[in-house]
N, C-alpha and C positions, 0 to 999 in steps of 0.2 A: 514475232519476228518481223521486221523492219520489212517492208515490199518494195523491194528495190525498183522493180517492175515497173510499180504505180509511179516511183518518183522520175524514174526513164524518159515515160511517156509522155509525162507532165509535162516534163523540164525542157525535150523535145520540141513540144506545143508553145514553148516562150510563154508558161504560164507559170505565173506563184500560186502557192496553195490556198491564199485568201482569196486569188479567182478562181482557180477552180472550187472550192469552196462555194460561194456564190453561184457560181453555175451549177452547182448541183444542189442548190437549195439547202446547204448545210451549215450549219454554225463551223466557225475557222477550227473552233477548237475538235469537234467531233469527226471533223475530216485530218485532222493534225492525227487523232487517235487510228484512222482507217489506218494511212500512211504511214503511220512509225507500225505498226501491227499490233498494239494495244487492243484495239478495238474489232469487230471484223464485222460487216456491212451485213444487213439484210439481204435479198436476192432485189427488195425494191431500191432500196439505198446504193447498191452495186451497179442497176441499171441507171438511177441520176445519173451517178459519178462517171460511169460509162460516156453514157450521151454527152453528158459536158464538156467530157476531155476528148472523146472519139476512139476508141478502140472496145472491145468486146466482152461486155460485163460477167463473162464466164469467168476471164483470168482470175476472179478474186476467188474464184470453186477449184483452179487445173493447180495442181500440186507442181508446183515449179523450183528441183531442188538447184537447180543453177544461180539461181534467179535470189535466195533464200539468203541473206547475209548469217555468216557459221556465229559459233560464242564466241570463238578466239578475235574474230573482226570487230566484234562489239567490244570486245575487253580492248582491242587494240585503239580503237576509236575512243573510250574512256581514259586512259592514260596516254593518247596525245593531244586530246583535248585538255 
């Protein structure tokens, strides 16, 4: 599931994912995987991407069902893209 969350805080920050990327010492693509939710961080890899971006490397552990894009959003998102 997509971390909407992470993209919030990012985007907030007036940062693209190839810098935060680089600020957390991570290949574009492995941090592309964090972000879409593909992938999901170590507890070290959670603290980079934390520090880089600035907010609290827990969120990637607190079950956040608000926060969570549903299927129906993703299916939606595939047929208007």
């Amino acid at each position: 599931m997509r971390r909407i969350w992470l993209t919030r805080i990012r985007e907030a920050k007036e940062m693209s994912r190839a810098e935060a990327a680089k600020r957390s010492r991570l290949s574009k693509a492995f941090y592309d995987q964090i972000e879409n939710g593909t992938r999901n961080p170590s507890v070290h890899t959670a603290q980079r991407i934390a520090l880089a971006i600035g907010f609290d490397w827990t969120l990637f552990f607190t079950p956040n069902e608000c926060e969570s894009q549903t299927k129906k959003e993703q299916r939606d998102e595939v047929h208007a893209g």
